[in-house]
Phi, psi and omega in degrees: 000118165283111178258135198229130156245132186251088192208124195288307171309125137319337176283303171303321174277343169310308213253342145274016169261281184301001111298331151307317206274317170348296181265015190204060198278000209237325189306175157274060217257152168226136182241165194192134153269005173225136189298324169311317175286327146337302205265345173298304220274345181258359184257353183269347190220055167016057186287199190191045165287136194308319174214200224191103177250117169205135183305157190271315216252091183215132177336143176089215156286123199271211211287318191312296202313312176315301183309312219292291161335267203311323175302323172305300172263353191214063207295300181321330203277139170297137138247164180206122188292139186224116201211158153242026185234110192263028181249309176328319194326287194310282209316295196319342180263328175306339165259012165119346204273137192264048170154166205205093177234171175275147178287157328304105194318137174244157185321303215284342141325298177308276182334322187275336173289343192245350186276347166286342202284124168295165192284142178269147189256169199304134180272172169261138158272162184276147182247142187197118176253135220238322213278080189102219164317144143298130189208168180204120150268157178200128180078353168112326180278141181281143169286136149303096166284140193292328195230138126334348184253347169273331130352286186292313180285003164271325185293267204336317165277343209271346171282320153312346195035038174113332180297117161324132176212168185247171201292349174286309172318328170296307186267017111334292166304308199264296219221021190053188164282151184228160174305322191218089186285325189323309193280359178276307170291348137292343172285313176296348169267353142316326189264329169308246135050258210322303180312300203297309162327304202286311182281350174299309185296000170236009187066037180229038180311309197305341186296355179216136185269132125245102210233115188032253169305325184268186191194125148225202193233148163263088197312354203271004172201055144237129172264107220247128182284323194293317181293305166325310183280358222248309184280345166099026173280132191299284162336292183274025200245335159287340163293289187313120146212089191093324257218116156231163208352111196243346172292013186222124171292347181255010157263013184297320184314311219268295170355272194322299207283308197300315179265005169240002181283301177302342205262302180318324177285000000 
C-alpha cells in the first residue's frame, strides 16, 4: 500500500507521518510540504497511491487544486483533507474527495479512512524463481528480456527485496569496479530503460520504483520461491536445495545464508 501525506506545517506533517505508520505500519509513505511537489513526484514516477492525506490551505497550488490535478493522473486514489478549517468540507466533497476530518490525525482517524478503501481484487504476480536458474514467468510463459544484463539487474533487485540502491551499487555488485564509471552508468540507465519496457509491455511496470536517483522493486507483487521460504513456507523451504540464482555469481553469498537459514529451521 502506498500512502502520500501532504502538509506545508513541518509540525503537522511530522505528527501526520506518525500517525500513518502507527496505524500502517507496513504501508509505503512518502510525505511532501508542497502539493506541487506531490503531484510532480507522482506523475514523474507513474505512482498510484492508494490514498492521500492532504491539507487544503498551502502555498503554491492548495489541496482542492491538488484533488483536482490529481483525479487526472491517478483517478482510483482515495483523497481525504486533513484541515483545521470545517467551513472547506462542501468544496472538498465538490472535488471528489472521499473524506474530510479536522486536524489532528490521528491513528484511529488514519485506520477508519483506510478502512474505507475498497477492497482491491486479487492481481495476477509476476512468478519469479531464485531455486536454481534465476527465471520469471508470466502467465505460466518465461518472460523475455531484450539484454541479458537486463535481465540480471531484475534478479539483483529481486535479491534486494524491495530495498533500493542507486546505479553505482548495480555496477558494483553486479560487474565490479570499473574505470569508466560515466559509460557504466549509462549503460545501467539503459538497461533500467529496457527493465521499465518489458515490464510494461505485460502490464506490471509498478512493479518497478523509481524514485530520483534509487531503483527498487515492490516485492509484494511477485510470487517469488526466495520470499516464500523467507516467510516460513513449508513447500519452498522443501524446494530449495542448496542452488540459488547460480547463473550469477554475485549470488553465492545469499546461496550460503539461504542454506544455513535452511539447516536451522
Amino acid at each position: 500500500m502506498l500512502i502520500i501525506a501532504v502538509d506545508n506545517d513541518p509540525t503537522m506533517l511530522r505528527d501526520a507521518e506518525q500517525a500513518i505508520r502507527k496505524a500502517e505500519p507496513e504501508a509505503e509513505l512518502m510525505c511532501f510540504g508542497l502539493a506541487d511537489d506531490a503531484l510532480e513526484a507522482i506523475r514523474a514516477q507513474a505512482l498510484s497511491p492508494d490514498i492521500v492525506f492532504s491539507d487544503i490551505e498551502m502555498p503554491g497550488i492548495n489541496g482542492l487544486e491538488f484533488a483536482v490535478a490529481l483525479r487526472t493522473v491517478s483517478p482510483d486514489t482515495r483523497i481525504v483533507f486533513v484541515t483545521t478549517l470545517s467551513e472547506y468540507a462542501l468544496d472538498a466533497f465538490q472535488v471528489r474527495a472521499q473524506g474530510y476530518v479536522l486536524k489532528p490525525l490521528t491513528p484511529e482517524l488514519v485506520r477508519a479512512e483506510l478502512e474505507a478503501l475498497p477492497s482491491a481484487p486479487q492481481r495476477e504476480r509476476l512468478r519469479v524463481q531464485c531455486f536454481g536458474f534465476f527465471e520469471v514467468f508470466w502467465k505460466g510463459e518465461p518472460l523475455i528480456f531484450a539484454r541479458r544484463q537486463t535481465k540480471e539487474l531484475f534478479a539483483y533487485l529481486v535479491n534486494r527485496k524491495g530495498a533500493s540502491c542507486t546505479a553505482e551499487e548495480v555496477i558494483s555488485a553486479l560487474w565490479g569496479d570499473t574505470e569508466d564509471l560515466k559509460n557504466a552508468k549509462h549503460r545501467v540507465r539503459n538497461f533500467i530503460s529496457d527493465l521499465k519496457e518489458t515490464l510494461k509491455g505485460i502490464g506490471m511496470e509498478d512493479v518497478l520504483i523509481r524514485r530520483g536517483q534509487n531503483i527498487a522493486i515492490r516485492p509484494e507483487l511477485l510470487d517469488c520461491d526466495y520470499y516464500r521460504m523467507l516467510d516460513r513456507d513449508m513447500e519452498a523451504i522443501k524446494a530449495y536445495r542448496g542452488e540459488y540464482m547460480t547463473n550469477y555469481s554475485w549470488a553465492e553469498p545469499m546461496a550460503g545464508a539461504l542454506h544455513f537459514r535452511d539447516k536451522s529451521q
